[in-house]
N, C-alpha and C positions, 0 to 999 in steps of 0.2 A: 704326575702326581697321582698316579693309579696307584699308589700302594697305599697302605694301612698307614704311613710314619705321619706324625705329627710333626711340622717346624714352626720352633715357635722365633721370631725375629722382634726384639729391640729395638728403641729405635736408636740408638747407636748404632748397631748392623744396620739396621737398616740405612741410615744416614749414607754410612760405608758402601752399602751398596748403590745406593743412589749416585755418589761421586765418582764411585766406577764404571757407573754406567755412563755419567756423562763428559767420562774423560777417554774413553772411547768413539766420543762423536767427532767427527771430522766436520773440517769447516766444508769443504766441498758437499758432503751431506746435509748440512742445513741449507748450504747454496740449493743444491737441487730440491732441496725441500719447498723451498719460499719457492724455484723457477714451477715446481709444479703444481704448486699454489696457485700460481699466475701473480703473486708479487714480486715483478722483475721488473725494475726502475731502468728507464732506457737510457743505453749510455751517450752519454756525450763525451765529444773529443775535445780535446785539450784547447784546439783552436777557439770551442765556442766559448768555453771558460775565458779564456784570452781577450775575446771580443766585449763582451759583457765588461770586462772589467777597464779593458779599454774606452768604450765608450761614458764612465763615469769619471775616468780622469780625464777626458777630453770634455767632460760636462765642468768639471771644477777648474780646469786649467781654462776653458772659453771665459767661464767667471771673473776668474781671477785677471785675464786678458781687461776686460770688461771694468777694471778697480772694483767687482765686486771679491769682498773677504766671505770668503766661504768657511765659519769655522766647523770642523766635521765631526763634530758631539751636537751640534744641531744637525746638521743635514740627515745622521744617521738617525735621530730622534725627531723628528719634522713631524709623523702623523702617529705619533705615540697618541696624543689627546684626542683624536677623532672618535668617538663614540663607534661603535660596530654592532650593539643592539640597544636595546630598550635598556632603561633605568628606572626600573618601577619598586614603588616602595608595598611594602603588604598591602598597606590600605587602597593603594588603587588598584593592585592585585585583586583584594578581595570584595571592590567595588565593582569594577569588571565583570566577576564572574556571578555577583547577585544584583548584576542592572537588567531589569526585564525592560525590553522595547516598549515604548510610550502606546503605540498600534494593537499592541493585546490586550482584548478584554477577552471575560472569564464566558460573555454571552456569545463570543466568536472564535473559538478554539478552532476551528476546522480550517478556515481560511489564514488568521491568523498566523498558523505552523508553520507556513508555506516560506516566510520570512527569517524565519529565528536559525540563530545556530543552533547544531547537536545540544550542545551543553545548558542550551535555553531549554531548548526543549527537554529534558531531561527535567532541569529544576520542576519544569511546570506539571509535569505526571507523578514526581516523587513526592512522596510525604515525609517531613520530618519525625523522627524516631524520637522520643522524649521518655 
């Protein structure tokens, strides 16, 4: 684009050229893209897929040995209700983060510091803006 010409591109052209560009890309070129990435998912062989899936009909089938009825829309849904973080509503949210430690006073700032999270400590140097 060292010469003088102006192009002016649409985005219809351009659209156009965007799908030409990406119908040009081979799958092998993305493959080596992600492999030089470094995200390359390591492969397993068919046998271990086999195995895995073997040892869960051998988990349902022991069961069933056993009179127990395994039905498998529970089994498959068993730790769906297990919590996996916190459930905090604003208010203890915003309790949390304006509860100053009981051990701070205003006449022992030095020692006091030594205790508190970042975020305490932050409150305690910041002035409110009104």
């Amino acid at each position: 684009m060292e010469s003088d010409k102006q192009y002016t591109v649409d985005l219809l052209t351009a659209l156009h050229l965007l799908t030409n560009a990406w119908s040009q890309v081979t799958d092998m070129t993305i493959i080596n893209s992600f492999r030089h990435a470094g995200f390359v998912v390591p492969e397993c062989s068919a046998q271990d897929s086999c195995k895995d899936d073997e040892e869960e009909v051998s988990l349902v089938a022991s069961l069933g040995n056993k009179g127990l009825v395994v039905d498998i829309g529970s089994y498959v849904t068993v730790d769906e209700d297990v919590p996996t973080c916190r459930e905090d509503t604003m208010d203890t949210l915003i309790d949390e983060v304006l509860e100053v430690p009981s051990e701070v006073t205003s006449e022992d700032d030095g020692d006091a510091s030594m205790g508190l999270r970042p975020w305490q400590m932050m409150l305690q140097i910041s002035t409110p803006v009104r």
